[in-house]
Each structure stands twice: as C-alpha cells, then as structure tokens.
C-alpha positions in Angstrom: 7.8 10.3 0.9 10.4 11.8 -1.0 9.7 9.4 -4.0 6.4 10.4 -3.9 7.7 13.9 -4.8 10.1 13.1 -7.1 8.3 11.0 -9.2 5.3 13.9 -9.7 2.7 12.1 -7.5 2.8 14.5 -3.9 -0.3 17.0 -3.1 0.7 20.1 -4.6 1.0 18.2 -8.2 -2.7 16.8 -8.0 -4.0 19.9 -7.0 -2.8 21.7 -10.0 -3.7 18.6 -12.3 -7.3 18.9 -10.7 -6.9 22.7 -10.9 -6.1 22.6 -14.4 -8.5 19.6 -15.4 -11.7 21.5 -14.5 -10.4 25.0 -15.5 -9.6 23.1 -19.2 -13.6 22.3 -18.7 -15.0 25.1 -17.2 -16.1 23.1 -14.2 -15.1 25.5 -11.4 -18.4 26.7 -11.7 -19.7 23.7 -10.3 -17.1 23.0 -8.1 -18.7 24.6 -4.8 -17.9 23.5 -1.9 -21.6 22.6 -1.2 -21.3 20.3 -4.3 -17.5 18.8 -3.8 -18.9 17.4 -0.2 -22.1 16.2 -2.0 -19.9 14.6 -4.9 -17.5 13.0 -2.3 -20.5 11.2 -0.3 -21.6 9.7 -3.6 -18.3 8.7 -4.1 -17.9 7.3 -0.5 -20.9 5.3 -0.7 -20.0 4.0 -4.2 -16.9 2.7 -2.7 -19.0 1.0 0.2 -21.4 -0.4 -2.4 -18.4 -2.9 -3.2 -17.9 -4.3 0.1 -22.5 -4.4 0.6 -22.9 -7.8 1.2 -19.8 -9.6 1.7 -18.5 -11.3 4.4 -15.4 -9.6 6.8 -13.4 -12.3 5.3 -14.6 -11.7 1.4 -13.7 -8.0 2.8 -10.5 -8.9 2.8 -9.8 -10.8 -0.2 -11.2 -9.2 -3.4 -10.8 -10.3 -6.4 -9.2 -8.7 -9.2 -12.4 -6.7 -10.6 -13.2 -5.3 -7.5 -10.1 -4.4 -6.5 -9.8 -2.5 -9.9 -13.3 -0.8 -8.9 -12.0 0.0 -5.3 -8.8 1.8 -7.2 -11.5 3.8 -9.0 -13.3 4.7 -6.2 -10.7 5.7 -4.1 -9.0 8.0 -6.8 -12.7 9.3 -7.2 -12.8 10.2 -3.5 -9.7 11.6 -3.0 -9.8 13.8 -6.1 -13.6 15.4 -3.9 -11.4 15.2 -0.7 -8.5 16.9 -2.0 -10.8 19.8 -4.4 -13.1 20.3 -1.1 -9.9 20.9 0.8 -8.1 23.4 -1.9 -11.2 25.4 -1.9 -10.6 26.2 2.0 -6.8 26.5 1.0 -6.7 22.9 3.6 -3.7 20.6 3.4 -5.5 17.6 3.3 -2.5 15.3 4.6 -1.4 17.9 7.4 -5.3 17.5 8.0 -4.9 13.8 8.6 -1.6 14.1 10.5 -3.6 16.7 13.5 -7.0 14.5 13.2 -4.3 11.5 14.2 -3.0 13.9 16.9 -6.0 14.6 18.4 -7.2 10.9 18.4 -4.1 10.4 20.1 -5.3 12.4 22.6 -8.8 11.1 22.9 -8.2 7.4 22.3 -5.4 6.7 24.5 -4.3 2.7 24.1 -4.8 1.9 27.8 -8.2 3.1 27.4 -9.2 2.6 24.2 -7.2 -0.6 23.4 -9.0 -3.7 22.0 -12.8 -1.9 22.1 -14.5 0.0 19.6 -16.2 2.2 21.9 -16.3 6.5 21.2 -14.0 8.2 23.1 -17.0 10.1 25.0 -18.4 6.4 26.0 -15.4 5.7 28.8 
C-alpha cells in the first residue's frame, strides 16, 4: 500500500485530481449527489453490459478489447464512487474495510460457507 502512495495513485490524490478536473470545467454544478449515484448506476450497468451474454467461463477469460473496456468502466465507476463519497466527506476504502467487518459478522464461514444464501435466509 505504501507504493500506492508513493507513486501518486492513493485516495486523497484522485480526489483532488477529480476535484480539480470538474472545478477546471465548471462541473460541480452538476455533481449532486442525486446525479453522482445516477451516473455511477449507468456506469455499473455499462460495465455489466460486457459480461451480457457470455458464458461463466467466457467471464473469465476476456479478451484483450474487452478487458481494455472493463479498465474503462471500472475507472468510470470508481471516479462516481469515489465523487459520491467526497461529497459526504466518506472514505470510500475505510467504507469497504467496515462493510467487510460487518459481513464478517453476518456471514460467518460455518454458516455461510459454500452457499450463496443472504445472511437473513439461515
């Protein structure tokens, strides 16, 4: 993790470069939090458009144009993810780390091990 911070790529530098991106733009403006969740389910679903139709296995191996497209999308999800959660002043990887917590908690592995069921189904 510390390369990640050395090299310019943790949290706190993409939330200024996004900062800075749409203040460069005027964009704020837009940037509600009503319209950052919209924009991040249109991204979400773009991203699922490229596994629509294929196989688990064909899941698994894309080739080199969709992977390029899943890089896109994912950047283009976690630039909504990570403007939504600045708005709310949210860390969105201490978010992750509790939500991980808590499924801890509610998906224990002698419980939840090997099944796909919801944690309020057993």
């Amino acid at each position: 993790m510390d390369t990640m911070k050395a090299d310019g790529k943790d949290m706190d530098t993409l939330i200024e470069k996004l900062r800075a991106f749409a203040h460069e733009r005027d964009w704020d403006q837009f940037h509600s939090p009503k319209n950052l969740a919209m924009a991040l389910s249109i991204e979400a679903a773009e991203l699922m458009e490229i596994f629509q139709w294929l196989t688990q296995p064909q899941s698994r191996a894309l080739d080199a144009d969709k992977l390029a497209k899943l890089k896109d999308e994912i950047g283009d999800v976690q630039i909504y993810l990570t403007m939504l959660a600045d708005k709310f002043g949210l860390d969105p990887i201490q978010a992750a780390h509790a939500k991980v917590e808590k499924n801890r908690v509610n998906y224990p592995v002698a419980k939840a091990k090997g099944n796909s069921l919801k944690y309020k189904e057993y």
